[in-house]
C-alpha positions in Angstrom: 10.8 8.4 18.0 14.0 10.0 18.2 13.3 11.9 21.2 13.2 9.3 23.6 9.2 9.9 24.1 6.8 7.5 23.2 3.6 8.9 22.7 0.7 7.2 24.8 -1.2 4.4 23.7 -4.5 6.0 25.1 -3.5 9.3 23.0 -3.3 7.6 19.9 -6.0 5.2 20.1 -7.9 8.6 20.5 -6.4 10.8 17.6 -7.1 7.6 15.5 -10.7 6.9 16.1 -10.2 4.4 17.7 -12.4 4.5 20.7 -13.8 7.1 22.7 -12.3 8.9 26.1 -14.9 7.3 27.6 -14.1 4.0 26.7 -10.5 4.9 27.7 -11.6 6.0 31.5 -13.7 2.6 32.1 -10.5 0.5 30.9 -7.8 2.5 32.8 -10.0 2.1 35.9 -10.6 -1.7 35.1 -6.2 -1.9 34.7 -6.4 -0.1 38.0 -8.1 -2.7 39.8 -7.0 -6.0 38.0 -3.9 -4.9 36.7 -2.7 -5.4 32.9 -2.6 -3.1 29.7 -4.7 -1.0 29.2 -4.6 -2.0 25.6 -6.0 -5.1 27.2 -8.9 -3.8 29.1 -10.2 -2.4 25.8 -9.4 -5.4 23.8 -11.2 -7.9 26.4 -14.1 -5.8 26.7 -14.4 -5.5 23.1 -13.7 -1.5 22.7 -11.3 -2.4 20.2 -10.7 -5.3 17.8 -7.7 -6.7 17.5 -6.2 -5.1 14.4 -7.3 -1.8 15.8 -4.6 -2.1 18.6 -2.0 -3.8 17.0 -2.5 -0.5 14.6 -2.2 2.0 17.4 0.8 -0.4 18.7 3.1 0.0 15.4 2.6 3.6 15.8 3.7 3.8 19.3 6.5 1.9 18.9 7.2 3.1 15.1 7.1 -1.0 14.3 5.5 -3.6 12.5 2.8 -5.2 14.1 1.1 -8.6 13.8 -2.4 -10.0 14.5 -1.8 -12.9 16.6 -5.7 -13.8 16.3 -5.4 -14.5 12.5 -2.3 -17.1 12.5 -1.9 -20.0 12.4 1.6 -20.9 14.2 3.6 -24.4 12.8 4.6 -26.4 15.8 7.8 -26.1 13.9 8.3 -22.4 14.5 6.7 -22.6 18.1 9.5 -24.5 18.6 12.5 -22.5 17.2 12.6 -20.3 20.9 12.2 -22.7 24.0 9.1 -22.7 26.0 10.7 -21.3 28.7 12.4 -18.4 27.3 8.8 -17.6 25.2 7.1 -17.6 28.5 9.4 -15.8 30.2 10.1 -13.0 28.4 6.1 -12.9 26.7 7.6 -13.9 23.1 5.7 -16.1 20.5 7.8 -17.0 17.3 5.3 -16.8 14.6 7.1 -17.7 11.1 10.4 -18.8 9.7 11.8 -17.3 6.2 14.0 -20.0 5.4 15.5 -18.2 2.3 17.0 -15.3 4.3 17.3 -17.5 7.6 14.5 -15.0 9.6 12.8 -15.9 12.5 9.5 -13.6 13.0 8.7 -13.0 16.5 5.7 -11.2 17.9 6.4 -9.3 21.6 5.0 -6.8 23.5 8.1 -4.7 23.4 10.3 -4.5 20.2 12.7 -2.1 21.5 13.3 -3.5 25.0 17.1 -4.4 24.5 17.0 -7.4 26.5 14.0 -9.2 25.0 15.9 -8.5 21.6 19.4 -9.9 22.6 17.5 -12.4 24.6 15.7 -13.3 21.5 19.0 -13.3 19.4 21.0 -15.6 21.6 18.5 -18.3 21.9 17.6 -18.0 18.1 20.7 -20.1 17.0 22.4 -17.8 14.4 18.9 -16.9 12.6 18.2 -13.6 12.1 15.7 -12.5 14.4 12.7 -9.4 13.1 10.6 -8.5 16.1 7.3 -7.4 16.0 4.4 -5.5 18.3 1.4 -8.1 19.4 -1.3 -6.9 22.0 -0.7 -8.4 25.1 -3.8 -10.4 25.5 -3.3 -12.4 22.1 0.0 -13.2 23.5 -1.5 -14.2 26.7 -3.5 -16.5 24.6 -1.4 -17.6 22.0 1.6 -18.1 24.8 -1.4 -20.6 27.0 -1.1 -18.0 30.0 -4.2 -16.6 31.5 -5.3 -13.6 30.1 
């Protein structure tokens, strides 16, 4: 959005049918006591499917998104950003376009500038396309507890 305001997850996943306010209370008190997204709450306690968030996730951040759930990853591609940046900065390469040289990479954050220069340098002169991912398929997908 050009304003600088992102609209709030909870707000969309409302307006979109998502899930109810109900359903929005009991997983913003559940963040409140063991921490996380709230996108997560509702995905873990099965509120929401995946798709559903990743959905209400391109429109908050006016991205693509990907289902992490529904991929199957090439240990080929895992490998393309080292372990230890991936972990770090919660960032799961997810396919390699060989004929324009892009890397895919799902994140939590597309437009945090220092996951995407991050990203970039550790890429090796491929051309890097980030997309949104919910956090706990990251969790998952990245082998970190979700």
């Amino acid at each position: 959005m050009s304003t600088g305001q992102r609209r709030r997850l909870d707000e969309i996943l409302i307006a979109e049918g998502l899930v109810s306010e109900t359903q929005i209370r009991e997983a913003l008190m559940r963040q409140k006591a063991h921490g996380g997204k709230v996108g997560s709450q509702l995905l873990y306690h099965r509120y929401i499917d995946e798709p559903g968030l990743v959905k209400a996730l391109t429109i908050q951040f006016g991205c693509e998104g990907v289902v992490l759930g529904r991929l199957n990853v090439t240990p080929a591609v895992l490998e393309m950003i080292p372990k230890k940046i991936a972990l770090a900065r919660k960032v799961l390469p997810f396919d390699f376009v060989p004929e324009g040289n892009l890397l895919k990479v799902a994140c939590e954050d597309p437009t945090d500038p220092d996951v995407i220069n991050e990203v970039k340098f550790v890429a090796r002169g491929k051309r890097v396309k980030l997309f949104v991912a919910a956090e706990l398929s990251l969790d998952i997908a990245l082998g970190v507890g979700g």
